[in-house]
N, C-alpha and C positions, 0 to 999 in steps of 0.2 A: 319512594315516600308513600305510595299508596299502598305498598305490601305492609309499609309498617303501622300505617294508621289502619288496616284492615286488621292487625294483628292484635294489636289494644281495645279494638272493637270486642272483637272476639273475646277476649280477657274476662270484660268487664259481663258480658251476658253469660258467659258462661261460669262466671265465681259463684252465684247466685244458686244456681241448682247443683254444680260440684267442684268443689273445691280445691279437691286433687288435681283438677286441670289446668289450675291454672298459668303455671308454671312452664305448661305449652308454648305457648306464643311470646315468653322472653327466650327460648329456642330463637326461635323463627329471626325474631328481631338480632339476634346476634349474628346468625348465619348470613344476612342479607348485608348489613353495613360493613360485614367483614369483609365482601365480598366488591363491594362498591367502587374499591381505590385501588382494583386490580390494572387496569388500563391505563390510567396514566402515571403511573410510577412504571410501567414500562418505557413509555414515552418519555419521563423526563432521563429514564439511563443513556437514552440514546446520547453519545457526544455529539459537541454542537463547535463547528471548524468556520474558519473563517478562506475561502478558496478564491484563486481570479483564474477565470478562464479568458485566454489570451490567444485570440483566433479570428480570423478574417472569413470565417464563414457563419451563419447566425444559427443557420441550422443544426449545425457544428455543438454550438457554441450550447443551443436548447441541448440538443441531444445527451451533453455531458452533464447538463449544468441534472437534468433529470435524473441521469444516473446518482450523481451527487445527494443528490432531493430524498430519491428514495430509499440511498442509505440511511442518510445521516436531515431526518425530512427536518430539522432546524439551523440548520447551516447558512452562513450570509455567503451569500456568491457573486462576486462583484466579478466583470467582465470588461475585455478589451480586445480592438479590430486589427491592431498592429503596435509594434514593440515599444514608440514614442510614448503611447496611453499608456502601453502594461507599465513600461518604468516610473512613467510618473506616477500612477498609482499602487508601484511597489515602494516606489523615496515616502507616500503619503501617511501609505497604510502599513506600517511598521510589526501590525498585528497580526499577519498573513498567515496560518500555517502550513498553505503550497501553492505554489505558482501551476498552473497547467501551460506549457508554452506551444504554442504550434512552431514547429519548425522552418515552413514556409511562407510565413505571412508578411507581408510588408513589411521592411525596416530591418529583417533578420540576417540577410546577409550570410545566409546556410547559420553557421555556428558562433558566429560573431554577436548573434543577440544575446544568444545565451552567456556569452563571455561577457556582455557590457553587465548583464542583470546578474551578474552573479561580483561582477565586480561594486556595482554600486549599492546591491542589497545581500551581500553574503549572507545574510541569517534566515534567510528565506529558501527552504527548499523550492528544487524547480525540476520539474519532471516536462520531457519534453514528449507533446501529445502529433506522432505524422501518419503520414501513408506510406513513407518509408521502411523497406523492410535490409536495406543491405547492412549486412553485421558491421562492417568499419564504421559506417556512420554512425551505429549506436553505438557501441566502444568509444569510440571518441567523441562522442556527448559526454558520454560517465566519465573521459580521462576529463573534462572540461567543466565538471562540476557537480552534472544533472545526478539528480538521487533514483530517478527513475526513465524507460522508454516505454510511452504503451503506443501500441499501432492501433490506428484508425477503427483497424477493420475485425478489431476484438471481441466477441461476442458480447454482448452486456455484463453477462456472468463475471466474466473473466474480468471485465473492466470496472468492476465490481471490487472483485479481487484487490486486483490492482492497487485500487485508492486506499483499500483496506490494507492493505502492507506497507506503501509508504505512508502512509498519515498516522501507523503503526510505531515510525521510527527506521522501518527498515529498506532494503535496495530493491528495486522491482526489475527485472532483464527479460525481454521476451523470449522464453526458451526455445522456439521453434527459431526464431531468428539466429539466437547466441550458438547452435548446434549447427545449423546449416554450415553448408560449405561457402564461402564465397570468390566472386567472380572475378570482384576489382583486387589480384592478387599483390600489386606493386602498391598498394596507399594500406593494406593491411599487413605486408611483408613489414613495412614499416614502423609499424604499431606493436608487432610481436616482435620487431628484434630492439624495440626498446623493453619492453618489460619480459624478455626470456627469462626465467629460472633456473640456477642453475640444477642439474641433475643432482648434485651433490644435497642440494637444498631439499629437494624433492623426495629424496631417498635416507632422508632424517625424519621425515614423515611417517608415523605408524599407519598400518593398513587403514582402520578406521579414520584415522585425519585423511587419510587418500583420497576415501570413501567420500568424507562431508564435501571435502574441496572439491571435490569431483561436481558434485549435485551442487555447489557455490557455483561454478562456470557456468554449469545449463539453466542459471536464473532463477534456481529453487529459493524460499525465504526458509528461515530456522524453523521455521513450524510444519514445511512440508517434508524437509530432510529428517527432520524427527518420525513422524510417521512412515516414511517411505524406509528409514534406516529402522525403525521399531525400536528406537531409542528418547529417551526426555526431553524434549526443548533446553533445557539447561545442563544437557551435556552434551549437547548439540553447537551451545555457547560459548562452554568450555573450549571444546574442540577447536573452534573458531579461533579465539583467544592463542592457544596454541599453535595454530597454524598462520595465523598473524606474524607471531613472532618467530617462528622458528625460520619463515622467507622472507623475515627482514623487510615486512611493506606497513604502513598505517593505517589501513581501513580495507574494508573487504571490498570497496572498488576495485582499489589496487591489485589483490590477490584473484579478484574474477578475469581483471585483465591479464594477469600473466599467465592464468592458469587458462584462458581461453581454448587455445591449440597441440595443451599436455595430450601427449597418448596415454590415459590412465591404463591402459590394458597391458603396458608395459613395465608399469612399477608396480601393477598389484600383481603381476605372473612371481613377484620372488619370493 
């Protein structure tokens, strides 16, 4: 305001001795008010979600709610110490668009909370937040509902990431985890001989669907397999869609679980 009333100032002393100037300082005036409404029209693009962090730990509980904050810094974050409150404030608040669950916290019963809250509030996604890093466990959260697993011990970045992918719409799988080898070999044997593939299915696959499904199991989202493939997001989608149907499963939960323990290096050698 004081640029623009200095501006008019100016105007008026200087019409008097030359004329041709004065036309200056409606410049000035334009450039400055143009200029004014640059910051918070940044701020109002930011989307604005409605999250429950559902965690028996408070510090836990800050640490996320901040990450949250400083993505998305108008977001309502409602919070809960154990799975009783989360439910009832999942039955409440019908407006949710992600649950964060802890895995261990009171009332959870390892996987059993996640199964009651998905039974009682199914239109709520639920991404389950542990310290856990053994691959069966996260596989069967996802055969169990969850749309995502972030570990604990995730760099901020990453957990960044993260909420950015699923609040996206899409699956989040920690790829260090989904790649490892694991230990507990009889409760994961288990899990792959129910969603094996058959070869036959697999080898209906063009090299490029190999390729995306491939980077589907290690947890990539469509936007990383695009880039890392040097190929579009939306034929990245495509591919998807294709490779959906060509193994006969309904979502790409399904198809990260079967395709978990594929040797790709065996179907793409023909």
């Amino acid at each position: 305001m004081l640029t623009l009333q200095t501006g008019h100032s100016a105007s008026s002393s200087a019409s008097d001795d030359s004329p041709s100037q004065s036309a200056q300082p409606d410049m000035t005036d334009t450039i400055t008010t143009a200029e004014l409404p640059t910051s918070p029209l940044t701020e109002n693009d930011t989307p604005v979600y409605k999250l429950l962090i559902a965690d028996d730990h408070p510090l836990f509980r800050e640490a996320i709610a901040d990450v949250i904050r400083n993505r998305y810094p108008n977001s309502d974050i409602l919070e809960a110490e154990n799975l009783e409150s989360a439910a009832a404030m999942a039955g409440t608040q019908d407006d949710l668009d992600l649950i964060l669950l802890d895995l261990n916290m009171p009332g959870m019963n390892g996987l059993n909370g996640l199964i009651q809250l998905r039974n009682e509030s199914p239109t709520i996604p639920v991404v389950i937040i542990s310290a856990e890093e053994e691959k069966s466990v996260v596989l069967q959260a996802m055969t169990y509902g969850a749309v995502g697993f972030i570990i604990k011990s995730l760099p901020r970045e990453k957990m960044t990431q993260a909420l950015e992918q699923v609040l996206a719409g899409q699956v989040y799988l920690p790829s260090d985890v989904i790649r490892a080898t694991d230990d507990g070999r009889s409760r994961q044997r288990r899990i792959q001989d129910e969603n094996l593939i058959p070869p036959e299915m697999l080898n209906s696959l063009t090299r490029r669907q190999l390729l995306v499904l491939e980077r589907m199991a290690s947890g990539e989202s469509n936007k990383q397999i695009a880039y890392n493939l040097s190929i579009a997001e939306t034929t990245v989608k495509a591919h998807v869609s294709a490779i959906l149907r060509k193994l006969s499963v309904h979502n790409r939960i399904q198809a990260v679980l079967a395709a978990s323990n594929v040797d790709f290096n065996q179907y793409l050698r023909r």
